[in-house]
N, C-alpha and C positions, 0 to 999 in steps of 0.2 A: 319398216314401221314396227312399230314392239304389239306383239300378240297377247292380247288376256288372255289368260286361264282360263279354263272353264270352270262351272260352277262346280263349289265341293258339295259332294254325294259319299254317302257310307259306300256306295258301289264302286263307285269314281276312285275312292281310297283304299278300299280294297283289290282295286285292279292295280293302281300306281303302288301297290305295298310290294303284290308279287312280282311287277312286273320291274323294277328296281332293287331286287334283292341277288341278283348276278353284279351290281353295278356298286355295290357297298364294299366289296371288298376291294376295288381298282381305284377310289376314291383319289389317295395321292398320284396316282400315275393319272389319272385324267387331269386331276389338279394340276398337274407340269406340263400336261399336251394344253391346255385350254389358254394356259398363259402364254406358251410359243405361239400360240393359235388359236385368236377367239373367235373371229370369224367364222370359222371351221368346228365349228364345236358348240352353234346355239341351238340347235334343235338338243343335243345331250343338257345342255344347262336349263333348257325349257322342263325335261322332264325331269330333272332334277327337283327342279324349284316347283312344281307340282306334286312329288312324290314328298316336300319337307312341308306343302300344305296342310296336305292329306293328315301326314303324321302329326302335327300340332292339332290335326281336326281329333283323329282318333285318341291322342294321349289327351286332350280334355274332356273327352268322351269317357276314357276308361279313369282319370283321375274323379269326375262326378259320381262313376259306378262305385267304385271302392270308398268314397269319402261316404254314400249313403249306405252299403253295405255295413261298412266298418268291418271289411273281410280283409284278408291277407290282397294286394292288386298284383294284376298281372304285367303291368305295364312297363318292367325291368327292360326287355327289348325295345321293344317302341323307345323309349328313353334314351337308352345308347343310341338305337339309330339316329335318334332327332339331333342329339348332340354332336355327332358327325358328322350330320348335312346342317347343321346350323354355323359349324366351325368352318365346312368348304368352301359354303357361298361365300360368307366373308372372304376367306383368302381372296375367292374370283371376283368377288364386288367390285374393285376397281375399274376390272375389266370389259365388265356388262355396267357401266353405270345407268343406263333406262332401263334393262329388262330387273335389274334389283336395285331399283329404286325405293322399293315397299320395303325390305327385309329392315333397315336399322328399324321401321316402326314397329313390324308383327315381332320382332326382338326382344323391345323395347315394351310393347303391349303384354307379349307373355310374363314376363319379371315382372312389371307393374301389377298385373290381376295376381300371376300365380306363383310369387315369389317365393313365399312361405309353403305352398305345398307341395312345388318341384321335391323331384329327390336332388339330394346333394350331387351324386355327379355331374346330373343337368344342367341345374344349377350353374355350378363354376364352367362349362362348357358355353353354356349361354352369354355369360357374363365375359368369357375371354371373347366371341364374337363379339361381342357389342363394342366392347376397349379394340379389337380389331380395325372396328369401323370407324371406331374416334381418330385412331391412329394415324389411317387412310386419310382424313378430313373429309370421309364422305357426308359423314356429321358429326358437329360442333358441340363441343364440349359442354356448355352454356346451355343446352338440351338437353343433355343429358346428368349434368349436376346433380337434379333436386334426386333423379332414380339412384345415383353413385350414392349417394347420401340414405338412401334410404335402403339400400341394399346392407349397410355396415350395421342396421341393428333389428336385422335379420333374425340372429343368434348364430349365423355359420361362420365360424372364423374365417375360415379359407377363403372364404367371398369377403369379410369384412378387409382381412389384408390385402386383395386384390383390387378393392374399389379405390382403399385409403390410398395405396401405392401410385395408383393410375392415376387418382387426383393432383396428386404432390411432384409427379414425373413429368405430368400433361402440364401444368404450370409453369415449374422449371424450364422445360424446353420451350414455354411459348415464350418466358421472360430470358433466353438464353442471350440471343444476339443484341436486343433491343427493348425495354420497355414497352409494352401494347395496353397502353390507357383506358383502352374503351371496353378490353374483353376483362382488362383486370378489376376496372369498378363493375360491371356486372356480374361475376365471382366472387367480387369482396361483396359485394348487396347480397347476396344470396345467402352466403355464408354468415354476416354477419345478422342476418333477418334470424338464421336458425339459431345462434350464439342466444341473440334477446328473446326467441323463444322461451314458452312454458313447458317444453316439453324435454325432459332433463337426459335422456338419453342420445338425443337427433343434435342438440346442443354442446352437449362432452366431444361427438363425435366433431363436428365444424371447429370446437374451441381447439381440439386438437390439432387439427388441419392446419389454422391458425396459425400456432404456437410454431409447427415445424418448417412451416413456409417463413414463417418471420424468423425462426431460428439460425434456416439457411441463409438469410438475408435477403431472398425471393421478391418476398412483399416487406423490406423496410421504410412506412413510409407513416405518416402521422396516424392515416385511418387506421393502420393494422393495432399501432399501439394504443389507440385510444379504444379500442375494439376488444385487445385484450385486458385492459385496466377497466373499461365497465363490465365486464363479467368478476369481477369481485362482488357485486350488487346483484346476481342471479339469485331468483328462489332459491333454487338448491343447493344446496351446503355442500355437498360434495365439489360440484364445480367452481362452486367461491373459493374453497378450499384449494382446486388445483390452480387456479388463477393466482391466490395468493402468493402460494408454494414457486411459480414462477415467478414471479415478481420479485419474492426473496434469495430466490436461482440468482439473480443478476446482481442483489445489492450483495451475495458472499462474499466475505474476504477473503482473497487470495493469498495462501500465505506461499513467503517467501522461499523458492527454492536453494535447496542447499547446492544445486549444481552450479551455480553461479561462481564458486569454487574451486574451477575449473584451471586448466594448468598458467600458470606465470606467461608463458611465451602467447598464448593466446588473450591475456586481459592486457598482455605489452601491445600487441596488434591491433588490439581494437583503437576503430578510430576515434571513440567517442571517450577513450580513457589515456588524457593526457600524461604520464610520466616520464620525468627527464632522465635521460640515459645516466648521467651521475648516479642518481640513488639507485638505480638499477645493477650497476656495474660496484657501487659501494654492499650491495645485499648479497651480492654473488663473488664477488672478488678480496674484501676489505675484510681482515679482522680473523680472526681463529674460526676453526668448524661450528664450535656454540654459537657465537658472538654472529656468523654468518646465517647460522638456522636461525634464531630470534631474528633477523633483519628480513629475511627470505620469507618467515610467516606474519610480521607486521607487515610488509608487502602486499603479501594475501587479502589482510584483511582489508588495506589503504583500498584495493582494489574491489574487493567486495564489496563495504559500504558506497565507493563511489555506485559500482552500479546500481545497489540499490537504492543510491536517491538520485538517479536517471531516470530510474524503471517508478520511482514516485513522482517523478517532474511529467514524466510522459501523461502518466495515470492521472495526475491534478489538472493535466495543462485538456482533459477533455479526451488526447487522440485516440486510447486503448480501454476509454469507459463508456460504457450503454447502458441504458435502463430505458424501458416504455415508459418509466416514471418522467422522465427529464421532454419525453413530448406531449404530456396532460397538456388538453386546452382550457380545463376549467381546473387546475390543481388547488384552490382552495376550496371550488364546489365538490370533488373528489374527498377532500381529506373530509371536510364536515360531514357526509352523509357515509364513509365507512365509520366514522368517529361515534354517530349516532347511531348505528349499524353497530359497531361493538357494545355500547353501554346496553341494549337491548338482546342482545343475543342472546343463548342461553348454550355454546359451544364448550365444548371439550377446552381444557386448558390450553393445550398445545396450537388451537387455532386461534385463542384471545391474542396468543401472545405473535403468533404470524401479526395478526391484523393489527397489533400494537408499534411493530416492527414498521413496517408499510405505512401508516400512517405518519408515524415519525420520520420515516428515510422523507416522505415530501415535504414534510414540514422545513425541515433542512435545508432539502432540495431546490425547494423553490421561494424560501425565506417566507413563508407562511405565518401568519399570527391565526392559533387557535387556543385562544385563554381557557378555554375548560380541559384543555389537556393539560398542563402540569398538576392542577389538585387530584385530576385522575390518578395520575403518576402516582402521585404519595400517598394512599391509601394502600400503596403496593410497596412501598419503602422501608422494605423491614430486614435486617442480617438471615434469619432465617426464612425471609422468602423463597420459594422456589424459581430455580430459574434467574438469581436476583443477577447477575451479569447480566447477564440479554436484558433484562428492565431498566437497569443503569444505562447500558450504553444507547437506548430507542432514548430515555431521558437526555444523553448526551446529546445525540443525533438531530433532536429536536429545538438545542438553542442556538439561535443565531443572532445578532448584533440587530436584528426589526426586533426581538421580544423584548419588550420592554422589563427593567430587572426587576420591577414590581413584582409580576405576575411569575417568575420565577423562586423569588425567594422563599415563600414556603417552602418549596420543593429542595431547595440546597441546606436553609436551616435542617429541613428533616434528613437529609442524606448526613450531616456535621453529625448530630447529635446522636442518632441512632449506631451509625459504624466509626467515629472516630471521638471514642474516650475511653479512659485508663483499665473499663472492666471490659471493656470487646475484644474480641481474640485479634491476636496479630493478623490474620489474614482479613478479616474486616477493616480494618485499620487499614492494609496498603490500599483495600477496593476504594474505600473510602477518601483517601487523598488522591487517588489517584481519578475518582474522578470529579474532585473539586478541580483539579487540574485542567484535566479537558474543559468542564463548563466555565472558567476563568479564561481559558486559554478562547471562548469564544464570548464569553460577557463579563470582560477585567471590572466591569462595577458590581459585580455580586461580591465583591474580596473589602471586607475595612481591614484597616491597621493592625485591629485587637487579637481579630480571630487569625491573619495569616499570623501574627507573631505566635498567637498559641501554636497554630497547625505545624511552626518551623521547627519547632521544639523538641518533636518526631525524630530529629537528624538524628538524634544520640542513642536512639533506640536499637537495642541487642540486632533485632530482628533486622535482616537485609532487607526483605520485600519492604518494609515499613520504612527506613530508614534510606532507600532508594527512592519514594513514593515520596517522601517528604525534600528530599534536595532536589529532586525534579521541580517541587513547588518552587523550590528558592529561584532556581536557574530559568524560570517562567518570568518570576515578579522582577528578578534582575535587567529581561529586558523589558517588560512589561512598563513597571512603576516602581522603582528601586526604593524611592522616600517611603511605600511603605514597609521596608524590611529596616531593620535595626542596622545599626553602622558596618557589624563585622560578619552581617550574611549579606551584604551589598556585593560586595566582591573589588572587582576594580572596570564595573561598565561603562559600552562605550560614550551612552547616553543620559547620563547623573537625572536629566528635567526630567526625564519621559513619561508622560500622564497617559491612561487610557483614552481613548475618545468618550467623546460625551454619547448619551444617546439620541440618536439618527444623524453623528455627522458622517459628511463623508468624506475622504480623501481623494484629490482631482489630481491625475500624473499629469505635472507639465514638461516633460522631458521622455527621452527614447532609453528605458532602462539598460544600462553599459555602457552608456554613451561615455560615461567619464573614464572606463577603462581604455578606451581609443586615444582617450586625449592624455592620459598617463602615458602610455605609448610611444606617442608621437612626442610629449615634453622628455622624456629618456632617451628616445633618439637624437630628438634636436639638441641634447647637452653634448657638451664636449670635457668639459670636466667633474670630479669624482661628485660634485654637490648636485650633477644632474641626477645622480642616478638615485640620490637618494630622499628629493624632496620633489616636488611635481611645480610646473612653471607658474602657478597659482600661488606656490607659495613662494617661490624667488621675489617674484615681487612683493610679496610683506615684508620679505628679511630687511633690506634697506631701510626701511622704515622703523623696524624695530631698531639698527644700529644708531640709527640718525636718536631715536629717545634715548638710548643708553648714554649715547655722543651727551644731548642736554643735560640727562640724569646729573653724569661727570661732574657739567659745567656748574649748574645748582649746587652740587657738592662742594666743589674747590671755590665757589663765594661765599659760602656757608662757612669755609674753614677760613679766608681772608677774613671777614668779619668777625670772629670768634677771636683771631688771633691780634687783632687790635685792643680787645678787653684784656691781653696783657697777662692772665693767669693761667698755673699748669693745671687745674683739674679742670676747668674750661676747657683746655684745648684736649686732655683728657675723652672730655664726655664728648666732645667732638670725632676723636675718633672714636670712640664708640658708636656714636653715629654713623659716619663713614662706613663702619664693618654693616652696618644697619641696614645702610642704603645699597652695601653689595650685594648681600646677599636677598636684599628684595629685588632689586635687579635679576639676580643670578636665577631666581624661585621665576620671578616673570617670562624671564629668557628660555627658563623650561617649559613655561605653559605654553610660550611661542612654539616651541619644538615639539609637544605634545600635541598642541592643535595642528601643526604644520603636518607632521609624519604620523599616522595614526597605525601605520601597518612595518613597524620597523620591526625592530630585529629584539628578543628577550634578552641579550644582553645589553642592549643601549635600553630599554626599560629597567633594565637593574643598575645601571648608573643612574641613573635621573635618580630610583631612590634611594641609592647612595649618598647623592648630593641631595636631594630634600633633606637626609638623616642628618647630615654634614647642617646644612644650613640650620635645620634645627636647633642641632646642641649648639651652636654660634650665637644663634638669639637667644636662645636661653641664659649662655654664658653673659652678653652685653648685656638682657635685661640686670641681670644680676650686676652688673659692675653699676648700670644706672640705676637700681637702688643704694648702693652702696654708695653712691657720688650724691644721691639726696639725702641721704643721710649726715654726710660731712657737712654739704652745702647747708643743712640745719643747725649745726653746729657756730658754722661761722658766723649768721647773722644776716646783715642787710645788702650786704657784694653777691652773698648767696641768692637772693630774692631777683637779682639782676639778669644772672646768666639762666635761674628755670626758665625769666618771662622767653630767653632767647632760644632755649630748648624746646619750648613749646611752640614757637613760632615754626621752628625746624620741622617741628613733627608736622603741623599743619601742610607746613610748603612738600613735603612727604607723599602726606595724604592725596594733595591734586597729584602731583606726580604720576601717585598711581590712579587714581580717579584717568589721567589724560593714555595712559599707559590700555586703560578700560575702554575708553575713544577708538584708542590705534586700535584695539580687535575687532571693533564692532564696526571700522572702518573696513580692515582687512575684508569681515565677514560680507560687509555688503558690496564689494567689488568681485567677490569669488561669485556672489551672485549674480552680477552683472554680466561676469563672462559665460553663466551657466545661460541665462539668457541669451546670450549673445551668442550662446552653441545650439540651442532650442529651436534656431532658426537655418538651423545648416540642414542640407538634404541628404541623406544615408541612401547608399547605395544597396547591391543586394551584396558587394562583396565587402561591405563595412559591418552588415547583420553578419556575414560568415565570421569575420573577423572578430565580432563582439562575441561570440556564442566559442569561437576557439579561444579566448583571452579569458571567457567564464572555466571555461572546464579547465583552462591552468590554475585557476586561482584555486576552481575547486579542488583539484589537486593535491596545492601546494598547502591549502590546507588542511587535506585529509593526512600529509605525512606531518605537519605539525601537530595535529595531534592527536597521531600513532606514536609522538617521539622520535620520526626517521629525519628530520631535519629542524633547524633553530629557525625561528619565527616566534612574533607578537605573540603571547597566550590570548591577549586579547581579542584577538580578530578572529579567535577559535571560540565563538560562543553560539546560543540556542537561535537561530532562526526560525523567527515567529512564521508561521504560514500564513496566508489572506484570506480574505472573506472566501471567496471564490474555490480557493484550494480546502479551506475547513467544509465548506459545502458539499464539495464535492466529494473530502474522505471517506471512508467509511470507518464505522468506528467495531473493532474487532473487541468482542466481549473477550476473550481469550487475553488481552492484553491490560485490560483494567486488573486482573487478579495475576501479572505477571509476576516473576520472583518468586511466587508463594510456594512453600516446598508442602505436597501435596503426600497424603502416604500413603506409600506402594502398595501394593497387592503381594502376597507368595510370588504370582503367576510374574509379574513384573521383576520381582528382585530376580528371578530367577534367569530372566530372557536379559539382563543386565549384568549377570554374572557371566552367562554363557557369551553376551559378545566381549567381554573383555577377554574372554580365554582364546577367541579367538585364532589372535594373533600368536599367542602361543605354545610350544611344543608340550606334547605331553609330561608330565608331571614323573620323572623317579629321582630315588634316592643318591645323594651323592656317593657311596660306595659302589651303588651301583654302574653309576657311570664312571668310575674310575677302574672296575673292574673290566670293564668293555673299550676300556681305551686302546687304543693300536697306537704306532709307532714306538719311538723312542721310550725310555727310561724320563722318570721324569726327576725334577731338581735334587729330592730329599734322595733317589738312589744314585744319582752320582754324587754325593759328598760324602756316601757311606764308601764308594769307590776310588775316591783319590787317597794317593798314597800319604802317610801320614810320616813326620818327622822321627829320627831315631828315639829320643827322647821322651816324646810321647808315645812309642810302642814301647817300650820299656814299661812304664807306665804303668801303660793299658794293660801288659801284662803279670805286672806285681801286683794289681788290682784288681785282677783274673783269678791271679792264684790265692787272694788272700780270701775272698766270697767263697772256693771250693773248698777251704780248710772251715771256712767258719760255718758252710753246709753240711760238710763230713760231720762235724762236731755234733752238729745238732743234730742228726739224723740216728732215726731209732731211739728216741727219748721222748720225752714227753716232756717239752723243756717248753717252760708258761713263764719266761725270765729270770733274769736277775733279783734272789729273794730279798726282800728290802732289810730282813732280821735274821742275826743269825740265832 
């Protein structure tokens, strides 16, 4: 049975002081006998745990006397010793768990009352017992908490790193194997009790604990994040601030590394970057050293960009982005009351504009309507704003296709008018279109007719940044809404109708996206001849149909020409064939529209045939109309025979017109049967190795056309154009202020031109003069001393030396005179 103590007595402790002072210095070696052997060793741990009473009785004793003194205390000894018998029990507590059963409370109760007037070594002595005993489990963490907590604003570092550590360590290992529910909401209560605290020191320290637990991913769970996103709403400014500051931690742009760069044989390897051994063996095999270094560095870059828009698919598609933002349970109650929390504030610049930042990333985020935030915006809408990128792009960040383009447009007229006209510096001007761009590229009904045609107008401007900023507009509206660009900024897109959506519709997928690259697939497989490979089995079946109307077209024609040739005259049968030529070449224009609709992804040289023959067909009609003015003209001439054959010209044109009216039929026929089979595919069930398949057949394409256009292989230019991102993907971006002022040539510093000079010399060797390096040259003689060295013909030594001798006569001559020429006078 476990024995009490006796009672404490100044006597009692003074006799346990001396009578334990032979036994302080063997401390560790009892410690290693009492764990081989406890049984054997409770009377020594009895008086152990007696003499570490005593000592707690006399060190509050002597800490009362010196605190009312206010003398130098003596209590240095006592102290060490306490801290020595307070770190041994522990070790042995596991061992005795009845006879120190008390010790985590008298622990626990000293730090509690006499935290702040321990001395520091005690102190951190104390406090490694107490994590000792957490360690053990001889007591529970959730006990000990609120003292951890209260120990770190103390003001002793050493104990604050000790408690902070132990908290963060003790969690981790308890969430190691297994999530433990019930110890984890009573931790997160605690902690989060102290975060919503008033007391701005106790709360920095939890919000911290917090932030590191949820950093590791410890506590990733809705409570942590909604935990850390209401302390943006603390009294205290400093912890709003670091709350913020976090917040903004996650929504950084990552910018892209340049290691990606990496060597050829490893971007060949990767699996997720498909290139065909051809163009590989064409970069490295094919063509002169030049001609293979330009194929081996477009290469590179085919490769680079593809990874970077993997590593953007990854990032849009959700799997490699976090923010506490994205688990707000109340995210419009969140944004309205920082919203109103900012216009009230009275903070330092630097933290308006945090909280400007965060307000907008949710607005974004979670497609928010907060109508008092755009006229906020433009009160702050100015070229020399401070900060004005970061203001531009939380403006960006904040529309999304729910804000209605009402309550926007102030804010975009003031962004036009202020940075993009004639007297604003070039670099206003790119911010400026650039980010009319982005806010079109997320609400195409903020853009009329007038204003994009002025803003296109930009292209022609000296300045790159400006003149990049502005054809980006074009290549936006081209897929956007083509009709509103003028005819010769349209380009040649895929989609001539394409209207924005209205506002609030939405778009319903009824189909499994790639789906139709399996069935291109499999209709290229299933052909057997060269017309499989180049139209898809959707469209085999139009062709026939289009032959079958060419076949009528004929037949119209050649009764057209019986009936004409009855009336008997040659300018009649004349204008007839001019018809004929009419009707082929309306044929022939239709035949192409068949093949343009059919094959949308051919090859750039069968689209420069097509307008070769559109040009062809052209000047054709041009020539015919010309001759069929010229034949109404005669036909006026002659009279009332003339009056006979217009009525029969014009009936011609009529019967023409259905023609092509029925020609208008067969597409919109073709179209609604390509739908029918899409349906009819809509209903098939995809396997997991048809998803493998579709997602390999994507990163060909991608591919195939990342070399189309680098220039490493021929393909459509067409199929090489801007893809628009989604609702979902623009939500999720983040929009980098660094990028709205891109292009802009910025002007250097000394310190920069100078770090700019020194890497380009890098590469090479030191700098001397060319005599000097020919004076240090080794080896042979070089070109100019052997040609003074070969033997010369007889004749020219002859020569050489009557040429010799005539310079020494005409030396001699002059030598010793002072001869200034031949005098002009005698």
């Amino acid at each position: 049975m476990r024995q009490h103590a006796p009672a404490y007595t100044p006597e009692a402790a003074s006799a346990s002081a001396t009578g334990g002072a032979g036994e302080r210095h063997s401390l560790p070696a009892l410690q290693a006998k009492m764990k081989r052997d406890p049984e054997g060793y409770e009377t020594e741990l009895r008086q152990l745990q007696r003499h570490f009473e005593s000592s707690v009785f006399l060190f509050r004793q002597q800490s009362a006397l010196s605190s009312s003194s206010s003398g130098g205390g003596g209590g240095g000894e006592t102290a060490k010793e306490l801290g020595d018998l307070a770190l041994f029990l522990a070790h042995v507590a596991p061992f005795y768990p009845n006879d120190l059963a008390d010790l985590p409370d008298q622990i626990g109760g000293l730090l509690d009352t006499n935290a702040r007037a321990l001395p520091s070594g005690l102190r951190v002595h104390l406090v490694q017992a107490l994590i000792l005993l957490v360690n053990r489990k001889i007591v529970d963490l959730e006990d000990t908490m609120e003292l951890f907590m209260e120990l770190q604003v103390i003001g002793d570092r050493a104990v604050k790193k000790l408690a902070f550590s132990h908290i963060v360590h003790s969690i981790r290992r308890m969430n190691q194997k297994h999530k433990n529910e019930a110890k984890n909401r009573k931790l997160q209560g605690i902690l989060f009790k102290l975060v919503q605290g008033e007391e701005e020191s106790r709360a920095k320290r939890a919000f911290t604990i917090l932030c590191d637990l949820h950093r590791r991913r410890v506590w990733f769970d809705d409570r942590t994040a909604n935990a850390i996103c209401d302390a943006c709403f603390h009294p205290s400014s400093r912890l709003m601030t670091s709350a913020i500051s976090l917040l903004i931690g996650y929504e950084n742009v990552e910018q892209e590394d340049d290691s990606d760069a990496s060597s050829e044989d490893e971007a060949i390897q990767n699996p997720n970057i498909i290139l065909s051994k051809e163009d590989v063996y064409k970069a490295n095999h094919k063509g002169t050293s030049a001609s293979k270094k330009k194929k081996k560095a477009k290469l590179e870059r085919v490769v680079r960009s593809m990874k970077r828009q993997q590593r953007k698919s990854n990032e849009e598609t959700g799997s490699n982005y976090y923010s506490p933002l994205t688990y707000l349970k109340d995210p419009q109650g969140f944004a309205e009351k920082l919203f109103s929390r900012l216009q009230k504030c009275n903070e330092r610049f630097e933290v308006r504009m945090m909280m400007l930042k965060v307000i907008a990333r949710t607005i974004g985020l979670h497609h928010l309507v907060l109508l008092n935030f755009y006229p906020y915006l433009q009160r702050y809408v100015q070229p020399h704003q401070r900060d004005v990128t970061t203001l531009l792009a939380a403006a960006v960040q904040a529309c999304h296709e729910m804000v209605p383009p009402d309550a926007v447009e102030p804010l975009f007229k003031q962004i036009v008018n202020q940075f993009v006209h004639d007297r604003s510096r070039p670099e206003a001007i790119a911010v400026g279109l650039n980010v009319v761009r982005e806010i079109c590229m997320r609400i195409p009904l903020m853009m009329n007719e007038d204003l994009l045609q002025d803003l296109v107008l930009y292209k022609k401007s000296h300045e790159k940044a400006v003149s990049i900023a502005a054809r980006s507009l074009i290549t936006l509206f081209r897929e956007i809404c083509p009709s509103l660009l003028v005819k010769k900024d349209r380009g040649r897109p895929i989609d001539p109708t394409a209207r924005p959506k209205a506002f609030g519709e939405t778009t319903i997928a009824s189909d499994v996206p790639g789906a139709e690259l399996l069935d291109e697939e499999m209709s290229l497989e299933g052909g057997s001849d060269d017309e499989s490979d180049a139209f898809d089995s959707d469209d085999e079946e139009v062709l026939p149909s289009a032959s079958g109307t060419l076949q009528s077209l004929e037949g119209l024609s050649n009764k057209l020409d019986a009936d004409a040739a009855n009336e008997g005259e040659e300018e009649v049968s004349g204008e007839q064939d001019d018809a004929d030529e009419l009707d082929e070449d309306d044929s022939d224009e239709d035949m192409d529209e068949l093949d343009d609709d059919s094959d949308m992804d051919g090859d750039t040289d069968v689209s420069d045939e097509d307008d070769a023959e559109e040009l062809n067909d052209d000047s054709e009609n041009e020539d015919s109309d010309q001759e069929v003015e010229d034949s109404d003209e005669e036909d006026k001439s002659k009279g009332s025979g003339s009056n006979v054959q217009k009525r029969k010209l014009s009936d011609y044109i009529g019967q023409l017109d259905a023609a092509d009216a029925s020609l208008r039929a067969l597409k919109k026929l073709a179209g609604a049967k390509k739908a029918e089979a899409s349906t009819d595919e809509a209903g098939r069930i995809f396997g997991d190795d048809d998803f493998k398949r579709i997602k390999e057949l994507k990163a060909k394409k991608a591919a195939k056309l990342a070399l189309v256009q680098h220039g490493l292989s021929k393909g459509d230019t067409r199929s090489v154009t801007f893809k628009l991102p989604s609702t979902d993907e623009l939500s999720l971006k983040r929009v980098d202020p660094s990028q709205l002022a891109a292009h802009v040539k910025r002007k250097m510093t000394k310190e920069e031109r100078l770090e700019m000079v020194k890497a380009g010399r890098e590469d090479r060797g030191k700098y001397q003069a060319r005599a000097a390096i020919k004076q240090k040259k080794t080896g042979g003689s070089s070109n100019k001393q052997k040609q003074h060295q070969k033997r010369m013909p007889l004749a020219a030594k002859r020569a050489k030396a009557a040429r010799s001798r005539q310079e020494k006569k005409t030396k001699a001559k002059h030598s010793g005179k002072q001869f200034r020429g031949r005098k002009a006078w005698k």
